[in-house]
C-alpha positions in Angstrom: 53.9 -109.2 188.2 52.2 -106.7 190.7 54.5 -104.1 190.1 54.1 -104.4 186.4 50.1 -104.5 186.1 50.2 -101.3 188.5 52.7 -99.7 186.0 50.5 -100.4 183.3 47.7 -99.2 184.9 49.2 -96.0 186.0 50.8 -95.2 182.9 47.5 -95.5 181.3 45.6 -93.3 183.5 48.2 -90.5 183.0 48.2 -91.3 178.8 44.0 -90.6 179.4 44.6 -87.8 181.6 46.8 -85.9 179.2 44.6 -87.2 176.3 42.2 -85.5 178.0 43.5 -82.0 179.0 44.9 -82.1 175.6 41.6 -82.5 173.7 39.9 -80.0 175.6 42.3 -76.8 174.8 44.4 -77.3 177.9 47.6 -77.4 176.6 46.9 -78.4 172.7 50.0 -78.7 170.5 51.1 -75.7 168.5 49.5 -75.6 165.2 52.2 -75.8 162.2 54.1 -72.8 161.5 54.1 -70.8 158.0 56.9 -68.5 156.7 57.6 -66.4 153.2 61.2 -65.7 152.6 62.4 -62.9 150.6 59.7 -61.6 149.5 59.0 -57.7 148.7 56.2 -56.4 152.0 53.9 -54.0 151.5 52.7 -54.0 155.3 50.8 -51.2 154.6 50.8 -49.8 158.5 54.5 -48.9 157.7 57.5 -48.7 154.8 57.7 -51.7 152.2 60.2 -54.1 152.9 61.9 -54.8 149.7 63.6 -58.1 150.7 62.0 -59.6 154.4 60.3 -62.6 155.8 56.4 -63.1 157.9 56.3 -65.7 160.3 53.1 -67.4 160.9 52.1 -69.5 163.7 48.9 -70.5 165.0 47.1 -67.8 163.0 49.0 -65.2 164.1 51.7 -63.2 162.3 54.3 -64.1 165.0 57.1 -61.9 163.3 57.7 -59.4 160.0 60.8 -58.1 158.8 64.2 -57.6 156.8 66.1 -59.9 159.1 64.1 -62.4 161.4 65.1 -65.9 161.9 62.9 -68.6 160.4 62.3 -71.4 162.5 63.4 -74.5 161.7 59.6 -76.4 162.2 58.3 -73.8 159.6 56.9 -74.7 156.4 58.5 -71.6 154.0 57.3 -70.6 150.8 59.8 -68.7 148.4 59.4 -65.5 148.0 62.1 -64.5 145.7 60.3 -61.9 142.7 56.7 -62.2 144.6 54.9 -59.5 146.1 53.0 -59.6 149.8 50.0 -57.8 150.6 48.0 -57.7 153.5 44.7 -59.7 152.7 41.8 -57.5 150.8 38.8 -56.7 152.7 35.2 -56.6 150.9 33.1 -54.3 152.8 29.9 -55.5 152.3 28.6 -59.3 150.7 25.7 -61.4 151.5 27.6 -64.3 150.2 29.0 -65.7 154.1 25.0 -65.7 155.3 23.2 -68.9 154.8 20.9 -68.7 151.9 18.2 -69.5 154.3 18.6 -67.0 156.4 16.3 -65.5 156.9 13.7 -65.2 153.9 11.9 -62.3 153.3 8.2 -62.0 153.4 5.7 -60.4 151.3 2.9 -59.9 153.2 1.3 -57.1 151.0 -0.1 -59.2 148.5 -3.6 -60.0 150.1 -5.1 -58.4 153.0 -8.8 -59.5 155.1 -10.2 -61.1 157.8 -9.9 -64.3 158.9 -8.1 -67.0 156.5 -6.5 -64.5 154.1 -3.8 -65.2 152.6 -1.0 -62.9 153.0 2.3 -64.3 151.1 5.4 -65.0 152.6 5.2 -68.5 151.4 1.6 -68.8 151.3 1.3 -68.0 154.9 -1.9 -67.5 156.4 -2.6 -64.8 158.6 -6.0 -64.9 160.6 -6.5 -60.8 160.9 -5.0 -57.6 159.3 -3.3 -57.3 162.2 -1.5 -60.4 162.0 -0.7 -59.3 157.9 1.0 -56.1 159.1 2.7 -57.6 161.8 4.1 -60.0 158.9 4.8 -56.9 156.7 6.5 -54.9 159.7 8.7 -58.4 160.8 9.7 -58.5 157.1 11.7 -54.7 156.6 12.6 -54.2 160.3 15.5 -56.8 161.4 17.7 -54.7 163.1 18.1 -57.6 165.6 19.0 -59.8 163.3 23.0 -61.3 163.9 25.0 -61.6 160.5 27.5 -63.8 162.5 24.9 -66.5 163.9 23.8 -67.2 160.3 27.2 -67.7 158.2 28.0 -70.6 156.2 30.9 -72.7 156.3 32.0 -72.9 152.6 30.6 -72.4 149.5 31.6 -71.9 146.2 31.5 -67.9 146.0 33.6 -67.7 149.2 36.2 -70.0 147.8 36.5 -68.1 144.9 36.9 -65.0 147.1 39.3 -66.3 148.9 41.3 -67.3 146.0 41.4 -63.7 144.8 42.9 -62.8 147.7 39.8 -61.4 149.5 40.6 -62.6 152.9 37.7 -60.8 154.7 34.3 -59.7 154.1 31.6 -57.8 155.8 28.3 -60.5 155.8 25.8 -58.0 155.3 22.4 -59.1 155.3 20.5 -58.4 151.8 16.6 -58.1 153.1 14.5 -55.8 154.6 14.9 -52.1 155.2 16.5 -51.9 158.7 18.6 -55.4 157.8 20.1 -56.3 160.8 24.4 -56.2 162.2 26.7 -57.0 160.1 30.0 -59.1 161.1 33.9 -58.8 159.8 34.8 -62.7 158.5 36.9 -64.3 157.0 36.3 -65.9 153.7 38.0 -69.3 154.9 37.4 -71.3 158.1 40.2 -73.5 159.2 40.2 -77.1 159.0 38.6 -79.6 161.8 40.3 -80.3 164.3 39.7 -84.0 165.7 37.0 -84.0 168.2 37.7 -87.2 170.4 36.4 -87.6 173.8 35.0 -84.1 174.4 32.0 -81.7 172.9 32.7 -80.6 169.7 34.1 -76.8 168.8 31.7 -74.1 167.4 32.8 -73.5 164.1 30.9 -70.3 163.1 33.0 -68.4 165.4 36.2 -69.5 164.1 35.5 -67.4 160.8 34.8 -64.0 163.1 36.9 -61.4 162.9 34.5 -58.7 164.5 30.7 -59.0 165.5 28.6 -56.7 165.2 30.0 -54.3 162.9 27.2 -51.8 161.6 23.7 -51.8 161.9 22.5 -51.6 158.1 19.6 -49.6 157.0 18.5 -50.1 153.1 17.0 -46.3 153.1 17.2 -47.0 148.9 15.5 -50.2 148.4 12.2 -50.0 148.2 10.8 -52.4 151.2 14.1 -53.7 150.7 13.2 -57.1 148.9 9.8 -57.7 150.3 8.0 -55.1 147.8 6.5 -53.7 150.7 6.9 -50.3 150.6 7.7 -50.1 147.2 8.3 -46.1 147.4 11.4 -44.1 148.3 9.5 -42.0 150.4 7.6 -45.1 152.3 11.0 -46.2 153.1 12.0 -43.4 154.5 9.0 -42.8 156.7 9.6 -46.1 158.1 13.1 -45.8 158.6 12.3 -42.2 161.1 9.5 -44.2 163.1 11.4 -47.0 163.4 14.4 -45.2 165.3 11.4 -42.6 166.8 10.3 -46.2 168.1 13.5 -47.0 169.1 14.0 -43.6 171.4 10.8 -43.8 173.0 11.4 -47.4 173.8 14.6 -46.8 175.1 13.1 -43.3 177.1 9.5 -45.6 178.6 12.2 -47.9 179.7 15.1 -45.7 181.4 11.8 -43.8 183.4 10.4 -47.1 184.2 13.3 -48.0 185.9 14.5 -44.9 187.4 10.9 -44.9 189.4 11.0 -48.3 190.6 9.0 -50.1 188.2 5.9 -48.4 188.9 2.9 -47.6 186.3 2.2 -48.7 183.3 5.4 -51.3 181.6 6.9 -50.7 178.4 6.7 -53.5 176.2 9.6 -55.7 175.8 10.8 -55.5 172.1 13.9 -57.0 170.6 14.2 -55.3 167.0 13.6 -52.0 169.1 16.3 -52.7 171.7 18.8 -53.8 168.7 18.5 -50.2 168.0 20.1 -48.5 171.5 23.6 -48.8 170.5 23.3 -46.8 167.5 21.4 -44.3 169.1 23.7 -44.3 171.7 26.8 -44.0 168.6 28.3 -47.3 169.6 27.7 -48.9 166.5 27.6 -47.1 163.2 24.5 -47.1 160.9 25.2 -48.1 157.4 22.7 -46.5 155.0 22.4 -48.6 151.4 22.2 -45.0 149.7 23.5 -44.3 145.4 21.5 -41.5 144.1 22.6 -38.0 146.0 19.0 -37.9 147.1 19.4 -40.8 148.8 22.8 -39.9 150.6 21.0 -36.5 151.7 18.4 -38.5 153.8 20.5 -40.6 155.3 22.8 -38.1 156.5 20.0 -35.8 157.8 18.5 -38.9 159.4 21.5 -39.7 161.1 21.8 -35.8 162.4 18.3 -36.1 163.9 18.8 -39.3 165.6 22.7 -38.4 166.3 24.1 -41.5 164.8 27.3 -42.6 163.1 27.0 -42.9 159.4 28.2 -45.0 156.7 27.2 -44.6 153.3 27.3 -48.0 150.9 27.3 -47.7 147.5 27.9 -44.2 147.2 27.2 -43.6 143.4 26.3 -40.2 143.8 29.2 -39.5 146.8 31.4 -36.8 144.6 28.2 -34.6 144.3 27.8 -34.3 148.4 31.4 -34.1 149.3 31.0 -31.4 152.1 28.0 -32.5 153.5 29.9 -35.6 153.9 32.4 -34.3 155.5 30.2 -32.2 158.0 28.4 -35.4 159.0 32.0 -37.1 159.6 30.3 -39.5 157.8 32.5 -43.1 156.0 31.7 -44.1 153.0 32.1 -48.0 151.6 31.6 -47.6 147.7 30.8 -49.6 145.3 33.1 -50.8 142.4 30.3 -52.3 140.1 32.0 -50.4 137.0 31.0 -53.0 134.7 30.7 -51.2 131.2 31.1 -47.8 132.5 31.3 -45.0 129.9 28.5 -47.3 128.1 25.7 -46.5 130.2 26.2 -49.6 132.6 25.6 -49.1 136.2 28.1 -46.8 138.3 27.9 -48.0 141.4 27.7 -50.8 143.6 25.9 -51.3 146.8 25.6 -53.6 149.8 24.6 -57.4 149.4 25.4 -57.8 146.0 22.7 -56.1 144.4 23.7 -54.6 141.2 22.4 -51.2 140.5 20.9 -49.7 137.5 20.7 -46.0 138.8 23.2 -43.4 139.2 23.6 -40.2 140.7 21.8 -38.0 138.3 19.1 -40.6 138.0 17.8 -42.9 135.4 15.8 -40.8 133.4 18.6 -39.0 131.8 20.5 -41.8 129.9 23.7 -39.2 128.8 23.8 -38.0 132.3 23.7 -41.9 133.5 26.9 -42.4 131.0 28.5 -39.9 132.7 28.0 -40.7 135.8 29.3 -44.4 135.3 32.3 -42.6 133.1 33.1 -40.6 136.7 32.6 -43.7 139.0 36.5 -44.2 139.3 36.8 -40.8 140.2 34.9 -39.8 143.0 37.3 -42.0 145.6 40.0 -39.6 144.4 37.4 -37.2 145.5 36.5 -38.4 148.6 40.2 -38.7 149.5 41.2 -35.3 148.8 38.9 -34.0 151.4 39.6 -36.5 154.0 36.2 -38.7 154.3 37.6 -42.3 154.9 36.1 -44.9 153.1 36.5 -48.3 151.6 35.7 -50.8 148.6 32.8 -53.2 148.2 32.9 -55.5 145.1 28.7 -54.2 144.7 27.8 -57.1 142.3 30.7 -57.4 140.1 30.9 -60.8 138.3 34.0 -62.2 139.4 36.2 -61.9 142.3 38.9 -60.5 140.3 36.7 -57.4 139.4 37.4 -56.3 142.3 40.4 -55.3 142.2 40.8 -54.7 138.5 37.8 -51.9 139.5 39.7 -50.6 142.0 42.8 -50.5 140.1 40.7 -48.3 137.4 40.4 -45.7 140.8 44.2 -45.6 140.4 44.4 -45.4 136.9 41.5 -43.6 135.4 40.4 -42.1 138.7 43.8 -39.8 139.9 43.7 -42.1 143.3 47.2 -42.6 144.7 47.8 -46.3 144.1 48.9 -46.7 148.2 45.0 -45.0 149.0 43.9 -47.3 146.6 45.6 -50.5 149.0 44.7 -48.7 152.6 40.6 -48.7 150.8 41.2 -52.0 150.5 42.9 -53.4 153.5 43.7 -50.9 156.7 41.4 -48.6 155.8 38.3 -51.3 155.3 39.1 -52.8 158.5 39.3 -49.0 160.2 35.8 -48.4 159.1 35.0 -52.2 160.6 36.7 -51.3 163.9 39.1 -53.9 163.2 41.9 -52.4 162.7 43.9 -54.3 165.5 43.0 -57.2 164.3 43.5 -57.1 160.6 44.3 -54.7 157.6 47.9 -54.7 157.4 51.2 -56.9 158.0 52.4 -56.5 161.6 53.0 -58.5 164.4 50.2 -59.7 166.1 47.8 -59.4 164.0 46.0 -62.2 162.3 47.7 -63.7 159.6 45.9 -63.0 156.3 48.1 -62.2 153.7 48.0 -62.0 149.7 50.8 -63.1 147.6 51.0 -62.1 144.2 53.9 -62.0 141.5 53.2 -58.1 140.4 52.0 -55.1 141.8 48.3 -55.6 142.7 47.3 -53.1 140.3 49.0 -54.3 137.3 46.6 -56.4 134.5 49.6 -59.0 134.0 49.7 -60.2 138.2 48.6 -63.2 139.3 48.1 -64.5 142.7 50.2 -67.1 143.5 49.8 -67.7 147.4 47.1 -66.5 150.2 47.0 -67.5 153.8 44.2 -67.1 155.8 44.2 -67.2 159.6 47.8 -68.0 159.0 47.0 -71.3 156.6 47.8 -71.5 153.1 44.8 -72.0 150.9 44.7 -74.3 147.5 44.3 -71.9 144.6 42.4 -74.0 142.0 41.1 -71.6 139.4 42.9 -70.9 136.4 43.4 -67.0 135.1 40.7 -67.7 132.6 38.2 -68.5 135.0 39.2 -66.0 138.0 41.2 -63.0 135.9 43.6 -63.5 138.2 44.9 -66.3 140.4 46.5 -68.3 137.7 48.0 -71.5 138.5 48.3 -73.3 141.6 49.4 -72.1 144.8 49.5 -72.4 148.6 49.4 -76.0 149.7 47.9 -78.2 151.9 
């Protein structure tokens, strides 16, 4: 009877003990494994595969090719007459950020002594410093973290993600220096079972990259907040705030170096944000359409010797060289909606839909020709070797964009495999993710597009897409997405 109790009692101490250690990532099961079967793969990195196989196993493309062997635990999808891509990449989206997150103010509407009111919600601010220390908190984020304000799920990412946009780059909408963006996916995995131990952090299981960019709205106009509502306010504040940020960085480095004697500089987060870019270890990504608008940015980021991204890009074909003497990328805009009828041209970052083009609104025949050239100018920007990238900018449905960027193919003289890089390798290039996403190889994480056409074809639909190597339920019908008829994935 001894013997038995103390075998009961030891066997459950070690079942709690590897409970335990299992529970808490120690040596956690393998996750279930994924595979597509003679499919055609486009890995984009390398030459199509016209009759291969993708492993997938714990979010990881595990192996890729004409003759691998399928493991017998893997779940396989048929991929006889379907088509794989790498997963599309949207370069810029506020949809991942929490609504919430973070409102802006508009401070400008009142301004006194003590008890005015000075917006932002019916705020009140006690003294006009107080208002323009509202106003000045408002436009100039560039602290602000994209990936410590994304949401789990929502109906816009799911419709993403059934599109086959796998990634997007959360970009945050307000103010004029916006804040860093992050690379994320457009899917989180499900929950794992939390039992006897702290639960995960989710947000970070969506995070490809973080930060990306840090995003200046140079175009916007107090970016949202009304405040200043000029092109040339906004670029006045744009200079001093990185002329802030270099003598911040300066008072600091000379504070130090003499031993922390005289007079302290202030301690300033939004200012600090701003050292890497200086510094060129983060690109600045300038919301800039009308050719005006590029032309500041691009001297601005001479100046202060940054990295530049242009997003949006309207008026791009019109400043090709000083593009290229900048060594500048460019994420633009696919927002062709009605072009050739006077409909915007362009599309820039956090979905705002534009109603200017690079000739300006004044002219409405120069305005239809500008949005009747939109699908031309990547064709442009590819001849003479500026990389760059697709943003959806706006468009109505998921679908757009790619039908938008297919209309760069077929109205715009783009080759139809720049077309793809723009929208996978290339996209995550410009993200500095290129290791980790962008095309089908070993490795890398497992997002991948299935489709039973050539991407750029009217007639395909998308029948399959994994995300961080799990196959996601397509729901909407062709009507309601343009494409992604039928249902596909699985559970």
């Amino acid at each position: 009877m001894r013997n038995l109790r103390t075998f009961i009692i030891q066997g459950a101490a070690i079942l709690v003990a590897t409970l335990t250690f299992t529970l808490t990532g120690g040596a956690a099961p393998a996750g279930l494994t994924y595979a597509i079967k003679g499919a055609k793969i486009v890995t984009v990195a390398g030459t199509v595969i016209d009759n291969g196989s993708i492993v997938m196993r714990d979010g990881v493309i595990q192996a890729v090719g004409a003759n691998i062997a399928i493991p017998a635990d893997a779940i396989v999808t048929d991929g006889t007459g379907l088509t794989v891509y790498p997963g599309l990449i949207d370069m810029a989206s506020a949809a991942p950020l929490e609504a919430s997150a973070p409102a802006a103010q508009d401070p400008a509407a009142g301004r006194g002594g003590s008890g005015s009111r000075g917006g932002g919600g019916g705020a009140t601010f006690a003294t006009l410093e107080e208002v323009d220390r509202a106003k000045r908190a408002a436009i100039l984020r560039p602290d602000y973290q994209a990936a410590e304000d994304l949401v789990e799920a929502s109906d816009a990412l799911s419709q993403m993600a059934q599109a086959g946009i796998t990634s997007v780059l959360a970009v945050p909408s307000q103010g004029i220096f916006k804040g860093q963006s992050a690379l994320v996916n457009t899917m989180y995995p499900p929950e794992d079972p939390q039992i006897s131990t702290i639960a995960d952090y989710r947000r970070g299981l969506a995070v490809v990259k973080a930060p990306v960019a840090q995003h200046v709205n140079i175009g916007g106009r107090g970016g949202g907040t009304g405040y200043p509502n000029s092109l040339l306010g906004t670029i006045a504040f744009t200079r001093q705030g990185f002329l802030d940020a270099q003598w911040q960085r300066d008072a600091t480095a000379i504070y130090e170096k003499t031993g922390a004697r005289g007079p302290r500089p202030l301690v300033e987060p939004s200012l600090d944000a701003l050292k890497p870019a200086l510094a060129k270890q983060m690109p600045v990504a300038f919301d800039a359409n009308e050719g005006r608008e590029i032309d500041r940015s691009l001297l601005m980021a001479r100046d202060f010797g940054l990295d530049p991204i242009i997003v949006g890009g309207a008026g791009a074909g019109l400043r090709i060289e000083d593009l290229q003497k900048a060594k500048a990328s460019v994420i633009y805009g696919v927002n062709f909606r009605g072009a050739g009828a006077g409909a915007p041209a362009g599309g820039g970052g956090g979905g705002r839909v534009l109603t200017i083009s690079a000739f300006g609104s004044g002219d409405s025949l120069r305005a239809m020709q500008a949005a009747a050239d939109a699908p031309k100018v990547p064709a442009m920007l590819a001849q003479a070797g500026v990389p760059f990238a697709f943003t959806s900018g706006g468009t109505s449905l998921p679908s757009d964009f790619v039908r938008n960027a297919a209309r760069t193919v077929k109205e715009g003289n783009l080759t139809a495999d720049a077309a793809l890089k723009a929208l996978t390798l290339e996209a995550a290039r410009i993200a500095g993710a290129a290791d980790r996403v962008g095309s089908i190889e070993q490795g890398k994480i497992a997002n991948i597009l299935v489709t039973d056409g050539d991407l750029f074809e009217a007639a395909t639909r998308v029948r399959h897409v994994f995300i961080d190597g799990r196959p996601i339920e397509i729901t909407m019908t062709a009507a309601g997405a343009g494409r992604g008829g039928g249902r596909g994935g699985g559970r």
